[in-house]
VMD Tcl script that draws the C-alpha trace (Angstrom):
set ca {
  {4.05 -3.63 16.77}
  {2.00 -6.29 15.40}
  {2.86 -7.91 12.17}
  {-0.30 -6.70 10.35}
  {0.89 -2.96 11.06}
  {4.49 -4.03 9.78}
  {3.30 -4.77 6.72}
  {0.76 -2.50 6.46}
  {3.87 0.41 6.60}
  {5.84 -1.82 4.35}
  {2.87 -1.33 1.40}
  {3.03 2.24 2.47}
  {6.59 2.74 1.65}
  {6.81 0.48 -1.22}
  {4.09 2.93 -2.52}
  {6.46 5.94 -1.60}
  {9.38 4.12 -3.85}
  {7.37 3.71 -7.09}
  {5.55 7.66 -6.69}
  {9.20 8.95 -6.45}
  {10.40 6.77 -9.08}
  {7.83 7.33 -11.54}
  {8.10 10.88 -11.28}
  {12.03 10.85 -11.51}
  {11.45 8.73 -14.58}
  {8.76 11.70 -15.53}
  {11.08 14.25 -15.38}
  {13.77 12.44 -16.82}
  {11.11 11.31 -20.27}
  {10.76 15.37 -19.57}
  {7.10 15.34 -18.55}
  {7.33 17.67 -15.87}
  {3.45 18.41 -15.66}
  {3.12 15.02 -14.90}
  {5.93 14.46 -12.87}
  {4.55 17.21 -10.09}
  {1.61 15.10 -9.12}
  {3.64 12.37 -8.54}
  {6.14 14.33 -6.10}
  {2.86 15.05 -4.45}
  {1.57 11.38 -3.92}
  {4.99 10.59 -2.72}
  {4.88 13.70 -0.09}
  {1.66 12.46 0.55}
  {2.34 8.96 1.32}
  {5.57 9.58 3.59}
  {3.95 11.76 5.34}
  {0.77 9.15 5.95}
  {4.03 6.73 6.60}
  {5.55 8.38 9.11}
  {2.14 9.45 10.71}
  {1.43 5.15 10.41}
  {4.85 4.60 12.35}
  {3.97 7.13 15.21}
  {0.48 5.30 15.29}
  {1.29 1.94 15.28}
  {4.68 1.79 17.38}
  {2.29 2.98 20.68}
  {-0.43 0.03 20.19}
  {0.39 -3.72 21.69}
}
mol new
graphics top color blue
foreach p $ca { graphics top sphere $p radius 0.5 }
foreach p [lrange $ca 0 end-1] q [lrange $ca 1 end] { graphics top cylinder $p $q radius 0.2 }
display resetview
Protein backbone atom coordinates (compact mmCIF):
# COMPACT_ATOMS: atom_id res chain seq x y z
CA UNK A 1 0.00 0.00 0.00
CA UNK A 2 1.16 3.39 -0.55
CA UNK A 3 1.70 5.72 2.29
CA UNK A 4 -1.04 8.18 1.21
CA UNK A 5 -3.67 5.20 1.58
CA UNK A 6 -2.01 4.38 5.10
CA UNK A 7 -2.85 7.41 6.32
CA UNK A 8 -5.76 7.98 4.62
CA UNK A 9 -7.23 4.63 6.79
CA UNK A 10 -5.44 5.97 9.78
CA UNK A 11 -7.91 9.39 9.61
CA UNK A 12 -10.59 6.87 8.98
CA UNK A 13 -10.15 5.02 12.14
CA UNK A 14 -9.13 7.82 14.27
CA UNK A 15 -12.63 9.09 13.15
CA UNK A 16 -14.16 5.62 14.25
CA UNK A 17 -12.41 6.20 17.93
CA UNK A 18 -13.88 9.66 18.67
CA UNK A 19 -17.77 8.57 17.05
CA UNK A 20 -17.62 5.61 19.55
CA UNK A 21 -16.26 7.63 22.23
CA UNK A 22 -18.47 10.46 22.02
CA UNK A 23 -21.39 8.41 22.03
CA UNK A 24 -20.16 6.22 25.06
CA UNK A 25 -19.60 9.56 26.74
CA UNK A 26 -23.41 10.32 25.41
CA UNK A 27 -24.83 7.61 26.98
CA UNK A 28 -22.88 7.81 29.95
CA UNK A 29 -24.01 12.14 30.36
CA UNK A 30 -27.41 9.92 29.61
CA UNK A 31 -28.23 11.48 26.24
CA UNK A 32 -29.23 8.50 24.57
CA UNK A 33 -31.08 10.32 21.58
CA UNK A 34 -27.95 11.68 20.84
CA UNK A 35 -25.81 8.98 21.51
CA UNK A 36 -27.67 6.69 18.60
CA UNK A 37 -26.44 8.85 15.79
CA UNK A 38 -23.19 8.60 16.90
CA UNK A 39 -23.21 4.60 17.05
CA UNK A 40 -24.32 5.15 13.53
CA UNK A 41 -21.35 7.38 12.24
CA UNK A 42 -19.10 4.95 13.92
CA UNK A 43 -20.91 1.83 12.03
CA UNK A 44 -20.65 3.95 9.25
CA UNK A 45 -17.10 4.75 9.23
CA UNK A 46 -15.77 1.07 10.05
CA UNK A 47 -17.58 -0.14 7.65
CA UNK A 48 -16.12 2.64 4.93
CA UNK A 49 -12.71 1.46 6.87
CA UNK A 50 -12.75 -1.86 6.28
CA UNK A 51 -14.23 -1.36 2.68
CA UNK A 52 -10.81 1.35 2.38
CA UNK A 53 -8.52 -1.67 3.56
CA UNK A 54 -9.99 -4.20 0.96
CA UNK A 55 -9.50 -1.27 -1.63
CA UNK A 56 -6.31 -0.11 -1.02
CA UNK A 57 -4.31 -3.40 0.02
CA UNK A 58 -4.96 -4.66 -3.97
CA UNK A 59 -3.45 -1.29 -5.62
CA UNK A 60 0.64 -0.91 -6.03
Amino acid sequence: MRPFYVVCVMVEWIFALAALGGGIWLVHAGHTGMAIPAFFFFLLLVVFGVYQLHVFSRTK
